[in-house]
MIRO-779026 format. One line per 8 residues: number of its first residue (from 1); their letters; for each residue x, y, z of N, C-alpha, C, O. Coordinates in steps of 0.001 Angstrom, whole numbers, plus 500000, padded with zeros to 6 digits. Layout:
# MIRO-779026
NUM	A	X/Y/Z/X/Y/Z/X/Y/Z/X/Y/Z ~ ...
END
This chain:
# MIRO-779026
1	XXXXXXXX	538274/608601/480938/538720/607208/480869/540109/607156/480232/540264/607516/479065 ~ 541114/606716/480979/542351/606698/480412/542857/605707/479155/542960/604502/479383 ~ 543119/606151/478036/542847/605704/476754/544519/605021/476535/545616/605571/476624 ~ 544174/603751/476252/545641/602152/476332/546419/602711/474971/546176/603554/474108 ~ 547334/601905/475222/548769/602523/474148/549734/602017/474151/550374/601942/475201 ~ 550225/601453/472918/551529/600806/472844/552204/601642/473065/552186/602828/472736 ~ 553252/600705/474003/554611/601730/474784/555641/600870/474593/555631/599693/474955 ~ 557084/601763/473689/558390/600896/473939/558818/600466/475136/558337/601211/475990
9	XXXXXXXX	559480/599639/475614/560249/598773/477007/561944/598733/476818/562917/598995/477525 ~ 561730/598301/475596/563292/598226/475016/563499/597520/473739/562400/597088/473392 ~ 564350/597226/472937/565152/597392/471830/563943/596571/470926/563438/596872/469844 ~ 563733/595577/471702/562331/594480/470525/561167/594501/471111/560234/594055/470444 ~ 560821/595095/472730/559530/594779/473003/558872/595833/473333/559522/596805/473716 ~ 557464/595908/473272/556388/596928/473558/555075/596408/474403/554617/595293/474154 ~ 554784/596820/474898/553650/596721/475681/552957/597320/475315/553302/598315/474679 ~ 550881/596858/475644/549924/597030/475462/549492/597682/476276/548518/597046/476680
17	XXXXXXXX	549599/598996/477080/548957/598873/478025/548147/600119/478919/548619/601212/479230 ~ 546638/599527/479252/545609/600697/480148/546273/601352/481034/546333/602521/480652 ~ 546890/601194/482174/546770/601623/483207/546057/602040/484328/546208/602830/485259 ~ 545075/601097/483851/543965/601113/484898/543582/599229/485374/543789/598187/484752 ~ 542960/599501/486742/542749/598291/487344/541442/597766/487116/541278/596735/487768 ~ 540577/598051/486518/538805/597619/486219/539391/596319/485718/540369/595864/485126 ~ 537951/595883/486433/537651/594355/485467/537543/594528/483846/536859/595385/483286 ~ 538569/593288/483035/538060/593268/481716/538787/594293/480886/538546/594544/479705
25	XXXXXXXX	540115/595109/481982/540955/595799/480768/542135/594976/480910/542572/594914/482059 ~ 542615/594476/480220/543849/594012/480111/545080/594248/479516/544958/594892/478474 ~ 546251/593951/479809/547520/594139/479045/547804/593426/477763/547311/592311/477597 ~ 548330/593806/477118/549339/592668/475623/550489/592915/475547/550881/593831/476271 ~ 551304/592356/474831/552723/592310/474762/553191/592103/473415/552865/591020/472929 ~ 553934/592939/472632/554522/592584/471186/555997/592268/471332/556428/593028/472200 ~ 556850/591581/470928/558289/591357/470774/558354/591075/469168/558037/590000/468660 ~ 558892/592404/468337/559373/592435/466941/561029/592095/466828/561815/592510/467680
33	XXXXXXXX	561446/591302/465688/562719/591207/465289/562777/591031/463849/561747/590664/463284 ~ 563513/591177/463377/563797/591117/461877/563051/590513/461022/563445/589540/460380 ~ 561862/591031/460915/560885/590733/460196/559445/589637/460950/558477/589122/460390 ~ 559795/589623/462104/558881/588343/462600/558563/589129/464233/559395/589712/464929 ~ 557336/588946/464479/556776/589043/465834/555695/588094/466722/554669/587497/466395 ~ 556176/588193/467573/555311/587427/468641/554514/588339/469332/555021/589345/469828 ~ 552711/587977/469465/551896/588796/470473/551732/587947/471840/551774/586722/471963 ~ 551612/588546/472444/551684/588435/474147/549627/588861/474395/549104/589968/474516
41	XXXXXXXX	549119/587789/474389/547632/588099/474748/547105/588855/473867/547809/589737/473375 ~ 545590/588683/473403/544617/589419/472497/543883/590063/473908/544304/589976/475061 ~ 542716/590697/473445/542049/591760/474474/540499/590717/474824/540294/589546/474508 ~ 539621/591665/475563/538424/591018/475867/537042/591626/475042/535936/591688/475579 ~ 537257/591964/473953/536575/592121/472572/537033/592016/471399/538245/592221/471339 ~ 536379/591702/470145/536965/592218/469108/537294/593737/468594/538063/594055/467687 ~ 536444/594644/469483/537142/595924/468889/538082/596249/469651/538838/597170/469340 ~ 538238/595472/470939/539730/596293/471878/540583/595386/471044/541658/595873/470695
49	XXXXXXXX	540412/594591/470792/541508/593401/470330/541866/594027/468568/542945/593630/468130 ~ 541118/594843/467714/541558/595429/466391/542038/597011/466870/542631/597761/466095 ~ 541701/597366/468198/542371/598372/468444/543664/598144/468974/544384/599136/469091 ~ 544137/596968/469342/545847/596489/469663/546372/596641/468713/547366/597358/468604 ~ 545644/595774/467444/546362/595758/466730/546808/596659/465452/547843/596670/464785 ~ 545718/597340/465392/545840/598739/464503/546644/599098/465398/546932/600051/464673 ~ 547592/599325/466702/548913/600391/466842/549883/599200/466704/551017/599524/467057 ~ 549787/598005/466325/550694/597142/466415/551554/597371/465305/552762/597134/465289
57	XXXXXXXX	550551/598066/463940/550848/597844/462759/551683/599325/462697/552282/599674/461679 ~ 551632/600157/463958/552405/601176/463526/553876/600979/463933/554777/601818/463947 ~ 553911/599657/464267/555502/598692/464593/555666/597992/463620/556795/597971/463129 ~ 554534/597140/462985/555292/596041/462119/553651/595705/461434/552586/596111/461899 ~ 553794/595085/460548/552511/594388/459733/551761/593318/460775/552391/592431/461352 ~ 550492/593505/460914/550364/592315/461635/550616/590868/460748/550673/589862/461455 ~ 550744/590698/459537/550854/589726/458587/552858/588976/459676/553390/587870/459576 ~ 553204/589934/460332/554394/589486/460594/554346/588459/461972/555213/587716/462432
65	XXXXXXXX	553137/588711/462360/553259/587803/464065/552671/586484/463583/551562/586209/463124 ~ 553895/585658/463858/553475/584719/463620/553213/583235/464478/552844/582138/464057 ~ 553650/583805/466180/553338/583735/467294/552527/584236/468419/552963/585246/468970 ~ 551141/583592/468985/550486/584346/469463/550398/583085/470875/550052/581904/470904 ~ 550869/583995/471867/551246/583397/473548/549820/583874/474253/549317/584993/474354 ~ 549429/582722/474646/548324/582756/475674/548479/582896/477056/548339/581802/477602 ~ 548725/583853/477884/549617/583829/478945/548314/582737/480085/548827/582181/481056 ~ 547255/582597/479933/546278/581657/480115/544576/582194/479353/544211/583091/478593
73	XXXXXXXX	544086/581350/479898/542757/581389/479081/541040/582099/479609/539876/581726/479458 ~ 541585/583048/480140/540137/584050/480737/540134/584986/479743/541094/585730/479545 ~ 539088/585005/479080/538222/586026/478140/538982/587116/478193/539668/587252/477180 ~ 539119/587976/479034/540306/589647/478621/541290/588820/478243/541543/589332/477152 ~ 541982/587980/478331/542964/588228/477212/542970/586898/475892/544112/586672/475492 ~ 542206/586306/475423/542096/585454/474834/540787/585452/473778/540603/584593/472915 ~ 539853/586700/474063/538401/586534/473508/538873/587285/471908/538094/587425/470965 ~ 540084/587628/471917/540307/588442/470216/541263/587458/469449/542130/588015/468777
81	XXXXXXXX	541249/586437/469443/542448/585448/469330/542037/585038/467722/542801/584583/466871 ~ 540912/585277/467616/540138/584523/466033/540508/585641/465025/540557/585467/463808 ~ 540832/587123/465838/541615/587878/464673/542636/587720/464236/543040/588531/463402 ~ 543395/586690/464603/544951/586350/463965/544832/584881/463480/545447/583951/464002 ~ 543874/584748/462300/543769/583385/461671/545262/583240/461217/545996/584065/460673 ~ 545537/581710/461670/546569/580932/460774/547823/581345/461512/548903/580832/461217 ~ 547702/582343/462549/548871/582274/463724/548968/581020/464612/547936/580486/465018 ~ 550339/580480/464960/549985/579753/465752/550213/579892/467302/551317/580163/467775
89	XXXXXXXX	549190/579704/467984/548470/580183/469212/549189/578385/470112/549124/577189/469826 ~ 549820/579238/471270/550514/578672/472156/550154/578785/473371/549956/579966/473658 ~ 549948/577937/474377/549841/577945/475918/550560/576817/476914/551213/575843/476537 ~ 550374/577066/477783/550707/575271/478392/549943/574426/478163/549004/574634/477395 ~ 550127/573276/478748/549129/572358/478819/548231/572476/479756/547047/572220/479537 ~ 548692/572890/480955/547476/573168/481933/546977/574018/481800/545882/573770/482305 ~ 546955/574867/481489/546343/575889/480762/545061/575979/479686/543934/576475/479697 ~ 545869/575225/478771/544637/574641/477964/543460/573760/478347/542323/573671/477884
97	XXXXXXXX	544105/573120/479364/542604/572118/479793/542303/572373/480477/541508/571582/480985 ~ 542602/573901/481382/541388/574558/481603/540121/575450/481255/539222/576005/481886 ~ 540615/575263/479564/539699/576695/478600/538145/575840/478821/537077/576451/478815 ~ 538226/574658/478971/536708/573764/479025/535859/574337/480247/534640/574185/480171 ~ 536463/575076/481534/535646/575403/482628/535773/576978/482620/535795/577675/483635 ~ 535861/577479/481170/535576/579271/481465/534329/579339/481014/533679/578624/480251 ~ 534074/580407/481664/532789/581189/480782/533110/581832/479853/534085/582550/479631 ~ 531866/581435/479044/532157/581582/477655/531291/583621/478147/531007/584223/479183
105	XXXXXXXX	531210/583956/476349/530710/585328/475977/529540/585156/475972/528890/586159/476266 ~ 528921/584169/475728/527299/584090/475512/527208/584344/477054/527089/585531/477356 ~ 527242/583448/478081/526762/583243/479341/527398/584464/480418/526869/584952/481417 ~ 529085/584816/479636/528979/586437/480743/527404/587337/480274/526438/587313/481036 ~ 527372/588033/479030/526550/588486/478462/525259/588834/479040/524821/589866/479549 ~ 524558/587165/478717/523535/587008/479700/523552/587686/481003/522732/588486/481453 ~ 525023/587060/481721/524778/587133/483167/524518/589278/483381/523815/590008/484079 ~ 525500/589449/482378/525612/590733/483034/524630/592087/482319/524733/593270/482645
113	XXXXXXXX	523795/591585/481398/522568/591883/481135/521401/591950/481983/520490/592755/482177 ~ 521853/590496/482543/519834/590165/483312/520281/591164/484110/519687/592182/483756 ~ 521515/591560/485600/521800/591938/486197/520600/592373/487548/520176/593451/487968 ~ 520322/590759/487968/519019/590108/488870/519575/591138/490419/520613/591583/490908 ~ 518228/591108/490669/518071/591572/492162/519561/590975/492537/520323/591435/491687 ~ 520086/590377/493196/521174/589596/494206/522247/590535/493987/522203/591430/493143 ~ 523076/590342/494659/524344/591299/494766/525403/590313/493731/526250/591038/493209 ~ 525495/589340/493462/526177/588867/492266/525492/589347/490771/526218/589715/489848
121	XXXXXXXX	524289/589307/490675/524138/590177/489537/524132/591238/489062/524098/591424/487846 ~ 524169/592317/490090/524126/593924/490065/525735/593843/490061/526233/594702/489334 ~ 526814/592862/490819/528308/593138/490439/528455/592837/489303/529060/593664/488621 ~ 527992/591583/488631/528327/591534/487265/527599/592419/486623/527976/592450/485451 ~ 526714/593174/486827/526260/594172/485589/527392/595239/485782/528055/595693/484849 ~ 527537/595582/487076/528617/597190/487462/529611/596789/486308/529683/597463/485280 ~ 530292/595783/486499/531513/595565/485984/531731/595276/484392/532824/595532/483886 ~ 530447/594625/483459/530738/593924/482845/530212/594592/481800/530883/594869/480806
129	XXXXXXXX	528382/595052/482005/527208/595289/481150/527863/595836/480023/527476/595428/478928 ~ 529229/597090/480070/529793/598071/479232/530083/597265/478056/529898/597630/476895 ~ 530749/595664/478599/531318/595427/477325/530403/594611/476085/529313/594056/476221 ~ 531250/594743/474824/530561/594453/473610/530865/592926/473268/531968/592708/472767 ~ 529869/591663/473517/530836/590124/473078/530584/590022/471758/530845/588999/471126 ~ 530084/591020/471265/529319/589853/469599/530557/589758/468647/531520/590472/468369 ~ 530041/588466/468260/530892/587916/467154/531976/587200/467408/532802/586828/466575 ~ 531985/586923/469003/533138/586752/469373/532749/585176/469297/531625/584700/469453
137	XXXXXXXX	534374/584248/468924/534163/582884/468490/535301/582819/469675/536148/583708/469761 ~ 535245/581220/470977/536136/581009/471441/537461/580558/470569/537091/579619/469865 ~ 538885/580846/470320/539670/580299/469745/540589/579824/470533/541322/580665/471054 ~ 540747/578866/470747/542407/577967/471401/543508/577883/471054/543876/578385/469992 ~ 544411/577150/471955/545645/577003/471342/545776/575943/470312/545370/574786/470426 ~ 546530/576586/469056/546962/575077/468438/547993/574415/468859/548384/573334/468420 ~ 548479/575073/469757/550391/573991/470650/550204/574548/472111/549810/575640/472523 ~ 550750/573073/472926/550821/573331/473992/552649/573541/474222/553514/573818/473391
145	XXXXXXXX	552729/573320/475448/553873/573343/475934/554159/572653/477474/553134/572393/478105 ~ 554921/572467/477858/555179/572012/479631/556620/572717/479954/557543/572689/479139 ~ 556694/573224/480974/558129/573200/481329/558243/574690/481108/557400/575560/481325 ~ 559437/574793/480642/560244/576151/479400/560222/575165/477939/560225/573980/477604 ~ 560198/576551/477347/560770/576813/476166/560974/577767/475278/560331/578803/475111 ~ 561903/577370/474715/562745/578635/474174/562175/578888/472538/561859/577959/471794 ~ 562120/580346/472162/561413/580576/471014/562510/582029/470119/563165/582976/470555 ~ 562191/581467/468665/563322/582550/468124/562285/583432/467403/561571/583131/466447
153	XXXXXXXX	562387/584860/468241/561460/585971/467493/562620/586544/466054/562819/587659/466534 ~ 563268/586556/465030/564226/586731/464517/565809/586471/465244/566502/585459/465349 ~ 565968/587655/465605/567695/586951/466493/567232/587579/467779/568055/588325/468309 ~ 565760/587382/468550/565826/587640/469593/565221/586638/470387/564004/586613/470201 ~ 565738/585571/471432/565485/584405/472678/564559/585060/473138/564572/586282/473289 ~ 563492/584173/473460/562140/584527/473917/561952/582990/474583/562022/581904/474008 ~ 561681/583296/476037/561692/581963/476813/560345/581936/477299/560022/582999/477828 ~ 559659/581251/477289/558225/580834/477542/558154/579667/479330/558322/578481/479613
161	XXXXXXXX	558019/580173/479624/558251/579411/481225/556289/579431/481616/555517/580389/481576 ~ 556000/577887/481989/554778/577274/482276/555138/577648/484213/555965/577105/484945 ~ 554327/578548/484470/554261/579090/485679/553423/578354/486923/553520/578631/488118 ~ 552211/576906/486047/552048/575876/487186/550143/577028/487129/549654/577893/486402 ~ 549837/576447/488080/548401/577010/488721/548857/577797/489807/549691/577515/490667 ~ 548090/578976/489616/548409/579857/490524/546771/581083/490374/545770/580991/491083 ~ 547026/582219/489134/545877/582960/489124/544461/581587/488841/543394/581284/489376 ~ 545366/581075/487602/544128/580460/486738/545179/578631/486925/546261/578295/487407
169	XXXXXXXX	544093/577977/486255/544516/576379/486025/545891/576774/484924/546111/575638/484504 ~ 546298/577128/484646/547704/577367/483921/548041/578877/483753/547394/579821/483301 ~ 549355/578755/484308/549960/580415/484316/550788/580377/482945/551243/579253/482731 ~ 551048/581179/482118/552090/581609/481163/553001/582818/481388/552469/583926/481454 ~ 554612/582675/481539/554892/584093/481636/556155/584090/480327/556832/583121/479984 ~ 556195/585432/479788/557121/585464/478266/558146/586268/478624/558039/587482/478452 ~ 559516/585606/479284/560637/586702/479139/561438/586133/478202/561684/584991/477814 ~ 562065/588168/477730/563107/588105/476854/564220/588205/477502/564633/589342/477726
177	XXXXXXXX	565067/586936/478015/566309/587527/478662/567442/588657/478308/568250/589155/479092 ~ 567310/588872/477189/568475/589857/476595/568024/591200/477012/568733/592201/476916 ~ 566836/591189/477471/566413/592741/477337/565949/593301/478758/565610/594452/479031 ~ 566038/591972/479748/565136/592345/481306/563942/592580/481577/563599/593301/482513 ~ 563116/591972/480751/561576/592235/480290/560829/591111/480523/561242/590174/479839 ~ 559678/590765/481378/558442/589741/481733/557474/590401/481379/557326/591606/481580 ~ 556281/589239/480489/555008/589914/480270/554795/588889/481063/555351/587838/480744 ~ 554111/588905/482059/553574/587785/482994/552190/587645/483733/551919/587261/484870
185	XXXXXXXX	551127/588253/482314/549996/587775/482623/549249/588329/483317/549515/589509/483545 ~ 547954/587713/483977/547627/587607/485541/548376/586868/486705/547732/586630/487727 ~ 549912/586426/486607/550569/586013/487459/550938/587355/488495/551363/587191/489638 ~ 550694/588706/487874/550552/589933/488609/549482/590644/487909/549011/590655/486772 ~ 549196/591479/489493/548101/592640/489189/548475/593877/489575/548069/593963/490735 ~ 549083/595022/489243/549247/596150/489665/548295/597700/490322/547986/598851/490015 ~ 548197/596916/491149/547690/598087/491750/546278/597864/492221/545408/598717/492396 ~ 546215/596709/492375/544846/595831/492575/544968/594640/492511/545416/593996/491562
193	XXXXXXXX	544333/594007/494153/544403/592863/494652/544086/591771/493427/543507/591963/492358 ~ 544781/590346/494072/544616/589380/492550/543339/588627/492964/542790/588543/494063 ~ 542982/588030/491593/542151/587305/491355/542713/585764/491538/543597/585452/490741 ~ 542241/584607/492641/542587/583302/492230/541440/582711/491564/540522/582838/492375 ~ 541087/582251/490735/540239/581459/489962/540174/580034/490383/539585/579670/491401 ~ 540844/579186/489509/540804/578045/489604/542754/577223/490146/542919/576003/490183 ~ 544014/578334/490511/544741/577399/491111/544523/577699/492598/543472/577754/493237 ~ 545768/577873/492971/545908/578247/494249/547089/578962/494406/547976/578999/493554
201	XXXXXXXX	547131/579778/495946/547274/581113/496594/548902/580631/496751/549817/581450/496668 ~ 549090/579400/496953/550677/578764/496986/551125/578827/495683/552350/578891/495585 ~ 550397/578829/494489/551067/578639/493579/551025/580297/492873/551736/580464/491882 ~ 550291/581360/493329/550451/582280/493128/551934/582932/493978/552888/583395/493351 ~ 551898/582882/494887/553501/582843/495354/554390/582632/494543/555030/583560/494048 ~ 554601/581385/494252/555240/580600/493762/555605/581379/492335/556654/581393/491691 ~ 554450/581956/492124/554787/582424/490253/555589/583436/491034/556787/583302/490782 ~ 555386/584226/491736/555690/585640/491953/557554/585417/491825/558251/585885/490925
209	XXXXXXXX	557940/584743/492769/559460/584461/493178/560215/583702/491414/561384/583854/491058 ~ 559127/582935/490623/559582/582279/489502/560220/583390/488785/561268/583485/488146 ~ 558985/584445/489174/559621/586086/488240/560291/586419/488615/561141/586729/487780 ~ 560579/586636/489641/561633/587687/490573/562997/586402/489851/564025/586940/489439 ~ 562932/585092/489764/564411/584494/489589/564775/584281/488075/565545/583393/487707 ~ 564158/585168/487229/564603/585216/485934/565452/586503/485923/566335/586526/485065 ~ 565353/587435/486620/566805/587951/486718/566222/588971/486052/567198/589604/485650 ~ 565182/589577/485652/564496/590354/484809/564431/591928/485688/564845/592072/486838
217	XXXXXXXX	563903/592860/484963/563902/594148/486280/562989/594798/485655/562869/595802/486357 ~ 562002/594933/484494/560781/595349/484216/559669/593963/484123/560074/592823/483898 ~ 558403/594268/484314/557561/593205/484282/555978/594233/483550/555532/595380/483527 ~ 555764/593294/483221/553963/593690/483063/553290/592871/483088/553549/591802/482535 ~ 552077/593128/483815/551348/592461/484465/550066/592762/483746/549702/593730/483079 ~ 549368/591381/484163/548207/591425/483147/547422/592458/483385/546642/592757/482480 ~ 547408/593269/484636/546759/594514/484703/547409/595574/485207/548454/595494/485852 ~ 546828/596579/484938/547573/597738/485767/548941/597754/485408/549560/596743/485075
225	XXXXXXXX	549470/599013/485481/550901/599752/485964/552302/599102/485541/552394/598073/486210 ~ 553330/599228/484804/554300/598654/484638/555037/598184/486092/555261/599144/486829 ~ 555377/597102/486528/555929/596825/487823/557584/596717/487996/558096/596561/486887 ~ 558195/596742/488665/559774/596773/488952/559909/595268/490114/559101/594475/490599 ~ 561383/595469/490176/561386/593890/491120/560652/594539/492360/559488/594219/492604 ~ 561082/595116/492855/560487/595741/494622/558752/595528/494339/558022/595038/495201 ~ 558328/595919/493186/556854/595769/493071/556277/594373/493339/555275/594087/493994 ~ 557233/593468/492608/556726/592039/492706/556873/591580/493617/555987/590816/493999
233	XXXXXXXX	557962/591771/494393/558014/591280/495730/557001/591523/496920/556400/590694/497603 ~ 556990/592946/496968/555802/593392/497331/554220/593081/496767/553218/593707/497115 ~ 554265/591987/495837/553130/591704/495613/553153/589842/496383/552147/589175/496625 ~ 553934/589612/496504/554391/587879/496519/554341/588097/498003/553580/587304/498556 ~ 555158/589265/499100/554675/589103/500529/553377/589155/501004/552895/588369/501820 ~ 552525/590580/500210/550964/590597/500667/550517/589439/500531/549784/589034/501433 ~ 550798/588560/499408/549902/587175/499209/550589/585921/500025/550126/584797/500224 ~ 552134/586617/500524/552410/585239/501610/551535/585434/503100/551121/584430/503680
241	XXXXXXXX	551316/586710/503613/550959/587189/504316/549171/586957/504429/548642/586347/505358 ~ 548653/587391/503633/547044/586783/503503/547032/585095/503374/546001/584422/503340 ~ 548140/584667/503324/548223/582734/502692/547984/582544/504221/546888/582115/504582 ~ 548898/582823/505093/549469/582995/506510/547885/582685/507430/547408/581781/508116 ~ 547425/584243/506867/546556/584520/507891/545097/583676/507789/544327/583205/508625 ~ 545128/583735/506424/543831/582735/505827/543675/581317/506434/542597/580831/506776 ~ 544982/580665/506534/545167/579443/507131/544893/579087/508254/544297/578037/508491 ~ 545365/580076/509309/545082/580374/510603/543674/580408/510678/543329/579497/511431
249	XXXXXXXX	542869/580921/510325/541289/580946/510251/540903/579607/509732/539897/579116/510243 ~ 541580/578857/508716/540690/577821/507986/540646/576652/509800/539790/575962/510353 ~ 542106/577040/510102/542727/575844/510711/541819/576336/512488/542119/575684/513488 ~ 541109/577128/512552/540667/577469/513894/538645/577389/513663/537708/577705/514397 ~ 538743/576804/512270/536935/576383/512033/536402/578208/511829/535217/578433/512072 ~ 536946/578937/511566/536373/580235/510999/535409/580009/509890/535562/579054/509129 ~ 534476/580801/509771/533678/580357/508235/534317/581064/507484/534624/582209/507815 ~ 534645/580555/506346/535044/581631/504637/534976/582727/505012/535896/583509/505255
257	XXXXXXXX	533364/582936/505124/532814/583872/504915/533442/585463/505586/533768/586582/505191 ~ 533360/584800/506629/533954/586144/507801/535406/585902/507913/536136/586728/508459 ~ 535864/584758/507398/537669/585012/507371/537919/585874/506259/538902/586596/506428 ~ 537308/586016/505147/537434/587095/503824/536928/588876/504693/537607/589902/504737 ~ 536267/588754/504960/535691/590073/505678/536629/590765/506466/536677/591973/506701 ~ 537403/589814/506866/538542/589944/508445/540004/589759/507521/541117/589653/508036 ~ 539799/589752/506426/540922/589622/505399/540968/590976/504464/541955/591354/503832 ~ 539695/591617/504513/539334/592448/504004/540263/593659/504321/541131/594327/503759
265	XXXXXXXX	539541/593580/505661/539635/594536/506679/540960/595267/507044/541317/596378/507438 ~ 541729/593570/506566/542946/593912/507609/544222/594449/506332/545253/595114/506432 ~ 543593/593840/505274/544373/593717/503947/543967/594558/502864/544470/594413/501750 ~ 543227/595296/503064/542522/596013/501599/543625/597130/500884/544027/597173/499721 ~ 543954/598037/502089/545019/599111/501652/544689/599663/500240/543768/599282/499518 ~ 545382/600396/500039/545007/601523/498528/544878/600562/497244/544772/600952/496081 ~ 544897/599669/497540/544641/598690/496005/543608/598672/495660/542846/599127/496513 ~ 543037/598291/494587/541655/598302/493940/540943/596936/494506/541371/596151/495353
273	XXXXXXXX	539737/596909/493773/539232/595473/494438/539599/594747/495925/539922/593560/495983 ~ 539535/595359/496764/540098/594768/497708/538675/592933/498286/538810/592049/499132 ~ 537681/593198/497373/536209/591973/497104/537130/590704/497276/537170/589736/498034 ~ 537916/591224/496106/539007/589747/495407/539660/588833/496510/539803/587613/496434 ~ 540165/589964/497938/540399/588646/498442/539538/587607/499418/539788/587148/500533 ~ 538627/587469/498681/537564/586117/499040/538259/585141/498100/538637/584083/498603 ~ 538482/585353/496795/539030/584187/496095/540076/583839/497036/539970/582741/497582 ~ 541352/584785/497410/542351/584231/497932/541915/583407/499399/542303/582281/499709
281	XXXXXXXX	541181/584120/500046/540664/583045/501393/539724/581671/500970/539322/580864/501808 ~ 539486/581584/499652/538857/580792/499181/540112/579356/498652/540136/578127/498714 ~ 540795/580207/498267/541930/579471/497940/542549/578942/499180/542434/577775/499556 ~ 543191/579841/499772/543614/579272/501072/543345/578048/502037/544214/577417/502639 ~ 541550/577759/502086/540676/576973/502615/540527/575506/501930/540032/574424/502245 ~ 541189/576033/500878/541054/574587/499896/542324/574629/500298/542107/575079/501422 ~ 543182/574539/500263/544812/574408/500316/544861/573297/501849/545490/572325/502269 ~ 544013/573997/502167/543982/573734/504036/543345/572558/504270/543641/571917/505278
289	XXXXXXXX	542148/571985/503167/541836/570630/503617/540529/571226/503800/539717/570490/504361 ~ 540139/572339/503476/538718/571855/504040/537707/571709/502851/538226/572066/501793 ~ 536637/571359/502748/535319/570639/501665/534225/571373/501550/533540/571655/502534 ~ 533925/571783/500281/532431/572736/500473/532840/573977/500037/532010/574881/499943 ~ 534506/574229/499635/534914/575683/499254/534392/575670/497802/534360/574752/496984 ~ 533945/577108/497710/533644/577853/496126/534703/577527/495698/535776/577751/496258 ~ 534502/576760/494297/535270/576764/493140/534758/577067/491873/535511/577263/490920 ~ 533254/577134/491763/533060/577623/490668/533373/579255/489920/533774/580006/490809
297	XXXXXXXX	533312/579817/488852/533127/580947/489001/532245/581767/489580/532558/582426/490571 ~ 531237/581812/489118/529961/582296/489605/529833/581974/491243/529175/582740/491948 ~ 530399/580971/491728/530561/581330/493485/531278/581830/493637/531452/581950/494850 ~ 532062/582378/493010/533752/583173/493399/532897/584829/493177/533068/585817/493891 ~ 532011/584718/492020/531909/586356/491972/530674/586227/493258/530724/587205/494003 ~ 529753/585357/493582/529125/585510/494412/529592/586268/495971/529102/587243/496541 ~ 530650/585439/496329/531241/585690/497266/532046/587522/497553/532122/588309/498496 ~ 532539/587479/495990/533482/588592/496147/532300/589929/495873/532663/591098/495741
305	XXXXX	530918/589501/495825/529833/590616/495731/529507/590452/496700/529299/591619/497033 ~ 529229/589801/497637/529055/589808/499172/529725/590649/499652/529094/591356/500437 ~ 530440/590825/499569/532154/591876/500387/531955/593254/499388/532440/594299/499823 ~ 531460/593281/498447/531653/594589/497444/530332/595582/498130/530363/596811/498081 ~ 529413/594941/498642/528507/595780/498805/528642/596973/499970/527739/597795/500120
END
């Protein structure tokens, strides 16, 4: 199992990061300056989340972050957030009012415990059973945000740009312009197809090109692999390209069902999860006007365990 690690980027920032695509490992992001730091996402436990930060401290005290960026609000990166009491914890606004429709730790837990006859419960056990929730308290943001805004890590500009709905009901992405550096969440996935949750497949686009026009030339993505511009782009065509084709099916009375299969098929290529794009044909179908599409979670993993088997 390939074991996560803070890695320099450049002069103030470091990354958190696995290098692997599984559900439930995620990236973080530190930006230190003269005495003061900002974290970029907590993990999806409390011990991955005291294991960030025990190498954080081999950069700076954690007593020094006194900014903690929610790049949005799904459990891997938000479930360790109660270890940085008295930080203040930032997101958008849309973002935040979507923390009311996640699943919480009690109810993954459950789910991926019972791990019932059906092919949604044997996926959530594959994926999930490993991890540890106890003790874990949901914590939120205490500030929202809309728009941009600009943040002083000591003498280093740290721009906070509200990326709209796209993976999740609010995207967050954190560049440092001085340095050519995006931590941008689940607005990318490296090396494995994305997850849409609760925005949509247009507005995942949409983030992709937001990144590409900050002028930036390293990125990290909430999962997987450090990315370059050619990467993102290449992540923003596959998803204009499945937007394309998904539509075409919604718009010719295809069912979901077999437009994801035929999306599968045609789209899976060496990426991981290739299940996931049911969310995106799921997304697509809602985009398109039609009624009756999965939006819950638990129909989203339903669906994307249909295709996994």
């Amino acid at each position: 199992m390939p074991t996560p690690g803070l890695r320099p980027l450049s002069a103030s920032s470091w990354a958190w990061l696995h290098d692997r695509t599984d559900w439930g490992y995620s990236n973080s992001g530190l930006i230190v300056s003269g005495g003061q730091a900002l974290l970029v996402d907590t993990q999806f436990t409390l011990h991955a989340t005291e294991e960030l930060l025990a190498a954080v401290e081999a950069v700076c005290p954690r007593e020094e972050i006194g900014l903690l960026v929610c790049t949005h609000q799904n459990g891997d990166h938000t479930w360790g957030n109660q270890l940085l009491a008295g930080t203040e914890i930032i997101t958008s606004a849309s973002g935040a009012a979507g923390l009311c429709h996640e699943m919480g730790p009690e109810q993954l837990t459950l789910l991926a415990r019972s791990g019932g006859p059906d092919a949604a419960g044997a996926y959530v056990a594959r994926h999930f059973a490993h991890f540890d929730f106890t003790g874990i308290k949901v914590t939120g943001p205490t500030r929202t945000f809309r728009g941009r805004e600009d943040v002083k890590v000591g003498t280093v500009l740290v721009e906070l740009i509200d990326l709209g709905a796209g993976h999740s009901a609010g995207d967050v992405a954190v560049h440092v312009p001085e340095e050519g550096v995006v931590f941008a969440g689940d607005a990318l996935f490296s090396g494995a197809h994305m997850v849409v949750w609760s925005g949509s497949l247009s507005g995942c686009i949409g983030a992709c090109q937001m990144l590409l026009d900050t002028g930036a030339e390293l990125f990290v993505p909430g999962h997987g692999p450090l990315l370059d511009r050619r990467g993102v782009a290449e992540i923003r065509d596959r998803l204009a390209h499945v937007a394309e084709e998904a539509t075409q099916y919604a718009r010719r009375g295809v069912p979901l069902a077999d437009a994801a299969r035929r999306l599968m098929a045609g789209h899976a290529g060496r990426w991981a999860h290739p299940e996931r794009l049911f969310t995106q044909a799921a997304a697509a179908y809602a985009e398109a006007g039609f009624s009756r599409v999965p939006s819950s979670t638990l129909a989203m993993v339903e669906g994307m365990a249909s295709l996994a088997c």
